[in-house]
C-alpha positions in Angstrom: 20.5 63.4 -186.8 19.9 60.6 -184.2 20.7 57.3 -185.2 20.8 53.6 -182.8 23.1 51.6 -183.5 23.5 48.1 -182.4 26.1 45.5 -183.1 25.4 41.9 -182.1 28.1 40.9 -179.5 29.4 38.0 -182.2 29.2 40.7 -185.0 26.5 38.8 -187.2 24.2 41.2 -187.3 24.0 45.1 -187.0 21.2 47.3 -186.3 20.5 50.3 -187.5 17.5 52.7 -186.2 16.8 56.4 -187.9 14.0 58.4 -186.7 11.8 60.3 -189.1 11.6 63.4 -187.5 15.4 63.6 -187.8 15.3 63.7 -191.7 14.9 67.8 -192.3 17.4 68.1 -195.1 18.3 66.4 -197.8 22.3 66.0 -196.5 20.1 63.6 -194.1 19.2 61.6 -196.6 22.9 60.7 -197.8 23.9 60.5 -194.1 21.8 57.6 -193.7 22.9 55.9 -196.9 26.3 56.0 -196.1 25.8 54.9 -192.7 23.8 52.0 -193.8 26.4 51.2 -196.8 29.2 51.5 -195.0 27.8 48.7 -192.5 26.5 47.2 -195.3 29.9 46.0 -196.8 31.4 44.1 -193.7 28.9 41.7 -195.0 29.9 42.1 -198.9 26.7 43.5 -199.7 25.4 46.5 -201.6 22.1 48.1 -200.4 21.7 50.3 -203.7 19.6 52.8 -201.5 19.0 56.0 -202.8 16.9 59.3 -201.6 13.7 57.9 -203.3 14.2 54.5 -201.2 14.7 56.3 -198.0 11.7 58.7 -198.7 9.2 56.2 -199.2 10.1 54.3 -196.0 10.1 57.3 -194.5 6.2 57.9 -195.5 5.5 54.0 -195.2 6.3 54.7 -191.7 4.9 58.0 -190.9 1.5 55.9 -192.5 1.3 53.3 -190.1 2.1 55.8 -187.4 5.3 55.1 -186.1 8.1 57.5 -185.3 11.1 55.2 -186.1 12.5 52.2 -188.9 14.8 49.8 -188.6 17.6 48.6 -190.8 18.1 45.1 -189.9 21.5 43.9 -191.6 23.5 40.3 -191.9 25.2 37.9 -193.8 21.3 37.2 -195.6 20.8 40.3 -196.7 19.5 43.8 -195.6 15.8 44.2 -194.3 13.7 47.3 -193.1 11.7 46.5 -189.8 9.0 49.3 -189.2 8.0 49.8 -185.5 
């Protein structure tokens, strides 16, 4: 599976880009959620994401026709950018 990854050079915020066409099995779908989770708790936070979250983000973004999402995740919280 491809995945970006992008740390902020002062480590407040990390960046994490999947592509839809990489999810093909459903071992993708707990790749991802650990990879988000695990970035997830150097901010104390706990992004509850399961297959079903992941799957509908997936088809959110296949709807508005783009090929890749975004999570966007810092001391605020955890956000999904579509784009």
């Amino acid at each position: 599976m491809k995945v970006d990854i992008q740390i902020a050079k002062d480590h407040e915020q990390v960046d994490i880009t999947f592509y839809c066409d990489a999810f093909t099995t459903p071992r993708h779908y707990r790749e991802a959620i650990h990879i988000v989770t695990c970035f997830s708790y150097e901010f104390d936070l706990d992004p509850e994401l399961e297959d079903e979250d992941l799957e509908e983000i997936i088809e959110k973004t296949r709807e508005l026709e783009k090929e890749e999402f975004t999570f966007n995740i810092n001391e605020e919280g955890i956000e999904v950018d579509i784009s």
